[in-house]
C-alpha positions in Angstrom: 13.0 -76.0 89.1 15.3 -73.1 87.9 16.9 -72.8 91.1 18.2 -76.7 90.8 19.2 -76.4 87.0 21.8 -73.3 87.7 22.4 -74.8 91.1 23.9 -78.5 89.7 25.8 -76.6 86.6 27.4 -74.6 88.7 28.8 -77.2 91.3 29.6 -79.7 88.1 30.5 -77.5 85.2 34.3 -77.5 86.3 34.2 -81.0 87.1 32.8 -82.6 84.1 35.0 -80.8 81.8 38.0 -81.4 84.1 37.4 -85.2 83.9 36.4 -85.5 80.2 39.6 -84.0 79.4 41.4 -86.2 81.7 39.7 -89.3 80.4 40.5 -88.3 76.8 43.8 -87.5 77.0 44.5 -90.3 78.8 42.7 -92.8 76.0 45.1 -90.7 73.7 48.4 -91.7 75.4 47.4 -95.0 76.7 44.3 -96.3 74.6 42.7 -99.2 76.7 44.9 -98.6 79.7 45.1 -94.9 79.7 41.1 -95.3 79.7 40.8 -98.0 82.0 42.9 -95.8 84.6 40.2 -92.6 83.7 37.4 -94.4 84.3 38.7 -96.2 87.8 39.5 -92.6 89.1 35.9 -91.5 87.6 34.5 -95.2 89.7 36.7 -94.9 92.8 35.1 -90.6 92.8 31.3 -91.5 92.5 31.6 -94.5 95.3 33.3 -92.6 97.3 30.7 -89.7 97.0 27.7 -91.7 97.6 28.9 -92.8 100.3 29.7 -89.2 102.3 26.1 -88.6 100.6 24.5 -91.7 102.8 27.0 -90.2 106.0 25.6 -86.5 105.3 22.6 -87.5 104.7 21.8 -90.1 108.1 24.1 -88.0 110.7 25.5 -85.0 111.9 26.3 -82.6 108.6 28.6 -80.5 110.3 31.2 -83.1 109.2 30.9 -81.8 105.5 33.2 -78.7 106.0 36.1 -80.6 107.4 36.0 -83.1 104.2 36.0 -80.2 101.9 39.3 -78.4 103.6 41.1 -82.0 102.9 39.9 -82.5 99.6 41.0 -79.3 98.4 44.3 -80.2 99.8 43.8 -83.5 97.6 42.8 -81.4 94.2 46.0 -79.1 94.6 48.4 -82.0 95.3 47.3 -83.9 92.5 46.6 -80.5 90.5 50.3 -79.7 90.6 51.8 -83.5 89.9 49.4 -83.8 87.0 50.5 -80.8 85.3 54.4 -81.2 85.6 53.9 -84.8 84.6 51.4 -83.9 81.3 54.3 -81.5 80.6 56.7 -84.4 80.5 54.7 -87.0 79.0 51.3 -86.0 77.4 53.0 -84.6 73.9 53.3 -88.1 72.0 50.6 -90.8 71.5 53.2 -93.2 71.0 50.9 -95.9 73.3 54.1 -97.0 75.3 53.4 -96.5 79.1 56.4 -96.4 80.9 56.8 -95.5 84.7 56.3 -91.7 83.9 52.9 -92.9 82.2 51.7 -95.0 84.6 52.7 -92.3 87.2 50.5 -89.8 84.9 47.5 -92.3 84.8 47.7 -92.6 88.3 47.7 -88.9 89.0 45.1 -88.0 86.7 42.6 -90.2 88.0 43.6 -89.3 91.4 42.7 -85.7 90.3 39.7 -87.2 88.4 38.2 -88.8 91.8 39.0 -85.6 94.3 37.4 -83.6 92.1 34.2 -85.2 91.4 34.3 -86.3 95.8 34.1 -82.8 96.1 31.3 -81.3 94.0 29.1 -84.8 93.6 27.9 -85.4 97.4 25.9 -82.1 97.4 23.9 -82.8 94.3 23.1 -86.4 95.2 21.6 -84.9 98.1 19.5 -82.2 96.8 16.7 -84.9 95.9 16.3 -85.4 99.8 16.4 -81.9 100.7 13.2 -80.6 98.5 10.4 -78.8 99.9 7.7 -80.8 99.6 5.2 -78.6 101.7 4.8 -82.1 103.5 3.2 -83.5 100.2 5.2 -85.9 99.8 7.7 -87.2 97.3 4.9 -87.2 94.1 3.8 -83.9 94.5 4.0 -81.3 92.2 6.4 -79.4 94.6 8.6 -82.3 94.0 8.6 -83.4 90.3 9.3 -79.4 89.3 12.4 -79.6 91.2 13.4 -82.8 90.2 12.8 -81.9 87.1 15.7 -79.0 87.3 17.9 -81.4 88.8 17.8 -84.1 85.8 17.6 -81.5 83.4 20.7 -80.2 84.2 22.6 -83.9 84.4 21.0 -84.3 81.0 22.4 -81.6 79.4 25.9 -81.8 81.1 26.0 -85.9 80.2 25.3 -84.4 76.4 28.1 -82.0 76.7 30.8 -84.2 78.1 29.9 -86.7 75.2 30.4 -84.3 72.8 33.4 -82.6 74.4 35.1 -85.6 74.7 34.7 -86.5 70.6 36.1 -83.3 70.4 38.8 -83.5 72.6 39.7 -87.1 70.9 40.3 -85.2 67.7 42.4 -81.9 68.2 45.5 -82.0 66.7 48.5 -81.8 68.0 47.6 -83.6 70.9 50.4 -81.0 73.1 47.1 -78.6 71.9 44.6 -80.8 74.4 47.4 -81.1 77.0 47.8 -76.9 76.9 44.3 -76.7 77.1 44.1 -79.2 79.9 46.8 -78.4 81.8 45.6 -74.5 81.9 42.5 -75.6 83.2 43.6 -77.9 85.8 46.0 -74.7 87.1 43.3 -72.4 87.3 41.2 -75.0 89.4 44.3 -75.3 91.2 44.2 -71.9 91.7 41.1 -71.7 93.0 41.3 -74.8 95.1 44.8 -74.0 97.1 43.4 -70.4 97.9 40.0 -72.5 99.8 43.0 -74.9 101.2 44.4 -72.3 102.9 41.5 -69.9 104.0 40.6 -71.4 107.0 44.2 -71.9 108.1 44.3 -67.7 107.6 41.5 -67.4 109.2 42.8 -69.9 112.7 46.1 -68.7 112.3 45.6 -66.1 115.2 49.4 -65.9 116.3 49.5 -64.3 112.6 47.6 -61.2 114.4 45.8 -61.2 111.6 42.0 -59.9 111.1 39.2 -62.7 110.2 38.6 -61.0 107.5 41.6 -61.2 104.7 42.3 -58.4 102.0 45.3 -57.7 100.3 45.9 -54.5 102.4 45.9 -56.5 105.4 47.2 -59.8 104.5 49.4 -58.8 101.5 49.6 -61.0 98.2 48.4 -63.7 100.3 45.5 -62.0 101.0 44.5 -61.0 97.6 44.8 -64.4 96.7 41.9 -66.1 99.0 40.3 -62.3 98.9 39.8 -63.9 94.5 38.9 -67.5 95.8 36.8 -66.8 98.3 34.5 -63.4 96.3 35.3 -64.5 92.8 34.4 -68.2 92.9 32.5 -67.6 89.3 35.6 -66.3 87.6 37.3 -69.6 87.5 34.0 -71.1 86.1 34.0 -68.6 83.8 38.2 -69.6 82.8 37.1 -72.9 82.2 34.1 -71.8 80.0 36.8 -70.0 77.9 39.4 -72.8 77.8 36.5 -75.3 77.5 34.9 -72.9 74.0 38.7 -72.7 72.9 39.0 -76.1 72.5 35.9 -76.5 70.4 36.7 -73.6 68.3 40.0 -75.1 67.5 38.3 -78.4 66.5 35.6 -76.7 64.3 38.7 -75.2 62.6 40.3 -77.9 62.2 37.8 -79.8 60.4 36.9 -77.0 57.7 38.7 -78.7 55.2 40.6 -82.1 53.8 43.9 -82.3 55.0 44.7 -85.9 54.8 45.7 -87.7 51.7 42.9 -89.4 49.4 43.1 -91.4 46.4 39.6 -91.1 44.8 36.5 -88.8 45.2 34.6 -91.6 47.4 37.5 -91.5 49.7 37.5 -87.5 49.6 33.9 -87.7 50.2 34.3 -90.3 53.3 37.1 -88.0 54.6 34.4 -84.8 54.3 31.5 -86.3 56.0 33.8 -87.4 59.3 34.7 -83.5 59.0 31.2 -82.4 58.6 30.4 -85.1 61.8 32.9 -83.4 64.1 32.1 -79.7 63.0 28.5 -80.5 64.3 30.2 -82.3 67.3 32.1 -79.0 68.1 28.9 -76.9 67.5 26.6 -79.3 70.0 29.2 -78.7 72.7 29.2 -75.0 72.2 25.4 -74.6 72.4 26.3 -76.7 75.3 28.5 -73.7 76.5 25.8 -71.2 75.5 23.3 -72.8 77.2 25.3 -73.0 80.6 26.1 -69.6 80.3 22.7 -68.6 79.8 21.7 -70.8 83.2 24.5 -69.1 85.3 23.9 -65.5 84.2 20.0 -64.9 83.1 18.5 -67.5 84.6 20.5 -67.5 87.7 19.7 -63.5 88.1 16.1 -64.2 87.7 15.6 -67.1 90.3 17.9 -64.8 93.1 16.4 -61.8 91.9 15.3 -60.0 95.3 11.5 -59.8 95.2 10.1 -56.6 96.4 7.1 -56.5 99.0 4.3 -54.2 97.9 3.6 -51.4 100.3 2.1 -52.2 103.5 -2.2 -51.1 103.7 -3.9 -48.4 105.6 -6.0 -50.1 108.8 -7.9 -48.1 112.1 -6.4 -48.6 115.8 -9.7 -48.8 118.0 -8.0 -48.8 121.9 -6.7 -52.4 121.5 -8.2 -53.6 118.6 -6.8 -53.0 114.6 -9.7 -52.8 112.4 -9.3 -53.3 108.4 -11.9 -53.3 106.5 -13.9 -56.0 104.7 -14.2 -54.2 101.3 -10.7 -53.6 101.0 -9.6 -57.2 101.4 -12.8 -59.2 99.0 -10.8 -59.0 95.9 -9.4 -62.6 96.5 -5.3 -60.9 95.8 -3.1 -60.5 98.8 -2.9 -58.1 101.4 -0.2 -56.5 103.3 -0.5 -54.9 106.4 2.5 -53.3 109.4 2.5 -52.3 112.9 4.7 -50.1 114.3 5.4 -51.3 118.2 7.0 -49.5 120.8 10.3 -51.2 120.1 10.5 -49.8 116.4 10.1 -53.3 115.2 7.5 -53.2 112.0 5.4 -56.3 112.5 3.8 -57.5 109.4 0.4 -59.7 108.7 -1.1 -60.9 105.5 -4.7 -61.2 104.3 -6.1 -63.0 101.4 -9.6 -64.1 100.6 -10.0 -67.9 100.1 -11.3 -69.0 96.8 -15.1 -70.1 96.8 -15.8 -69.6 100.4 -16.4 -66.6 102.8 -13.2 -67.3 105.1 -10.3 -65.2 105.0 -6.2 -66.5 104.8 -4.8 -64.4 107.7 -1.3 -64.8 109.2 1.9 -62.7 110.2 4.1 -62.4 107.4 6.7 -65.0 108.1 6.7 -68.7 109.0 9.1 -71.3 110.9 11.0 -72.5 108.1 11.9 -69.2 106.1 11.6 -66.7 109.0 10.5 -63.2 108.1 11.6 -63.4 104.3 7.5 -62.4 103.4 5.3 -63.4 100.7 4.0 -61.9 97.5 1.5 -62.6 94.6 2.5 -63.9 91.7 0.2 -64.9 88.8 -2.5 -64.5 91.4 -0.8 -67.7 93.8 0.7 -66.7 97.1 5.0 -67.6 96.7 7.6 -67.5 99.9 10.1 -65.2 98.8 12.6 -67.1 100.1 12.4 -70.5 98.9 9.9 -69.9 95.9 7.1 -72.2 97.4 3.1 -71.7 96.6 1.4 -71.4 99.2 -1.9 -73.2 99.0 -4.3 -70.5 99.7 -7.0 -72.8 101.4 -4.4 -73.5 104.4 -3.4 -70.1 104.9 -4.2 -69.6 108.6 -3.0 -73.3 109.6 0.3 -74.1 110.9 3.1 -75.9 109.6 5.4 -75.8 106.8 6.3 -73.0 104.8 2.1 -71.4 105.9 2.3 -68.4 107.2 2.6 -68.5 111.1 -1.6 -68.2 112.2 -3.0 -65.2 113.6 -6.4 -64.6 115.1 -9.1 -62.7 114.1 -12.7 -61.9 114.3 -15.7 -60.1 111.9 -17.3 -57.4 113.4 -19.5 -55.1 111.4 -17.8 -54.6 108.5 -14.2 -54.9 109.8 -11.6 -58.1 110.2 -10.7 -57.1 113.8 -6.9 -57.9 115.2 -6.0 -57.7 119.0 -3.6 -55.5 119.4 -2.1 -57.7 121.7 -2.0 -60.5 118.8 0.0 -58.0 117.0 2.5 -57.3 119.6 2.8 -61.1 120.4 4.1 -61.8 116.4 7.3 -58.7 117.1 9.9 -61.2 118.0 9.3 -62.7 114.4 10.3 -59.3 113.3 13.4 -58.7 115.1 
């Protein structure tokens, strides 16, 4: 579940308050038209994004970094136009649209549809790409994760609404077209530096290394060195701009400005002020909240989980011998073989709840490779993609289960072949 909530604020966070700025200066300048431009942009952008979803989704996916390089050459284009045209044009909300309007409409919701082609795609998807542990689509696995994925929609779809009342209200409206503007350049920033990494990268007649720095690539270098290490520093920009703008409308509403002819008037005038002001302070626990998701909660779900220390176990000639005691206390077990090779091959134990079988398999599986697993709460978890194992089918192949290894009881002992043990070392490599 956590994994999905950071996951979907991250790759929308820009994007939704991008567009709901867009869409509200726009409805400034324009009213009905300025709007009705907005919201074909926002239209043309979520078609167009289902629809690379479906082609993602049913064929080969290797197509999806080739439609990212053009789209960021779409978001910079349209970047740069919008801002020298808001410069020009998005100061007066005079409603007259002339051809330098309609040429601003038309660029902002060109900007408005590359940028939600690029981010939306990959979170339409993420509903078909849960682990389901083969479960199916009502399974707990499931519904947790889908959970984290409509949580996150829910809260951004509350803090666009509110962003956008606020955004509909700062005054003077060159203030929202600053704040705008700023923010599409930093995005602009960020997407022309992705434009042009790959082309460093190919551009072998440059002699340059694969790798780009400034000391080897100069200012250019520095530049995609930012995009390409520092991707949550624009994020974090727009989180700025984005609490700014709220601050500025809070302000702004702290007191009467406007003219008022009797106390029922003044009191009107006070509640719309107090109505905004707890507009402004819903967006910004908004903000708080997000920032909580990317920093704490992100940290937590890719924290790196460390495996407790491997068991003591008897070599007999070709058989490993662990003993029966040491393994009845129904919490996992970790054990590691040295082989000749210097490869550490790794096996698990676990005692099954309500029976007299054991869990037994190497410490890795198909799907996650050799990431391990550890006890948490007293459940078995991958540490790689978070799933609970069911403890009953440890010792069964398939899915995220541990890959099977055999074993017999002999006296006392769980007894391994050595030759078992070997077998599992090119899971280790």
């Amino acid at each position: 579940m956590l994994k999905y909530l950071w996951t979907v604020i991250q790759d929308l966070f820009v994007v939704v308050t991008l567009v709901t700025w867009i869409h509200a200066l726009l409805g400034r300048l324009y009213d009905k038209t300025g709007r009705r431009f907005s919201i074909a942009g926002i239209c043309v952008g979520v078609v167009a994004s289902a629809a690379l979803a479906v082609v993602k989704g049913t064929t080969n996916k290797i197509i999806s970094s080739h439609w990212n390089h053009y789209i960021f050459a779409f978001i910079s284009v349209f970047s740069l136009l919008f801002v020298v045209l808001c410069l020009i044009f998005g100061r007066r909300e005079d409603g007259k649209r002339r051809l330098g309007g309609t040429l601003l409409c038309l660029s902002g919701a060109g900007l408005s549809a590359a940028h939600i082609f690029y981010a939306l795609p990959g979170v339409m998807l993420y509903p078909f790409n849960f682990n389901t542990m083969g479960e199916g689509y009502l399974s707990s696995y499931y519904m947790t994760r889908l959970a984290g994925w409509l949580l996150a929609l829910l809260l951004l779809l509350v803090y666009s609404r509110t962003l956008y009342r606020c955004a509909l209200h700062i005054k003077p409206l060159g203030t929202l077209s600053a704040l705008l503007c700023g923010g599409v350049l930093v995005n602009f920033f960020y997407s022309g530096g992705r434009f042009f990494a790959p082309w460093v990268t190919r551009a072998k007649w440059l002699k340059w290394p694969v790798r780009y720095s400034k000391e080897s690539h100069g200012l250019i270098g520095g530049w995609l060195s930012i995009t390409v290490d520092h991707s949550m520093l624009f994020i974090w920009l727009i989180v700025l701009l984005a609490a700014v703008s709220l601050i500025i409308c809070f302000v702004q509403n702290t007191k009467v400005t406007e003219p008022w002819d009797n106390p029922a008037q003044h009191r009107k005038l006070r509640a719309r002020n107090r109505s905004f002001r707890r507009t402004a302070c819903v967006a910004f626990v908004g903000l708080i909240l997000f920032t909580v998701c990317l920093t704490v909660v992100k940290d937590y779900d890719t924290r790196v989980i460390e495996l407790s220390a491997p068991e003591t176990f008897t070599v007999d000639g070709d058989r490993i011998l662990v003993p029966m005691d040491s393994v009845n206390d129904f919490h996992l077990h970790r054990f590691e073989y040295t082989t000749e090779n210097n490869v550490n091959v790794r096996w698990i134990v676990v005692r099954k709840p309500n029976s007299a079988a054991y869990g037994v398999g190497l410490d890795a599986c198909e799907v996650c490779g050799n990431a391990g697993y550890y006890e948490r709460n007293g459940l078995v978890v991958c540490r790689r993609c978070d799933v609970v194992m069911n403890t009953n089918t440890i010792g069964f192949k398939g899915g995220c289960n541990p890959i099977p290894l055999s074993y017999e009881v002999d006296e006392g002992n769980l007894v391994f072949a050595l030759a078992d043990i070997l077998a599992g070392e090119k899971e280790f490599k």
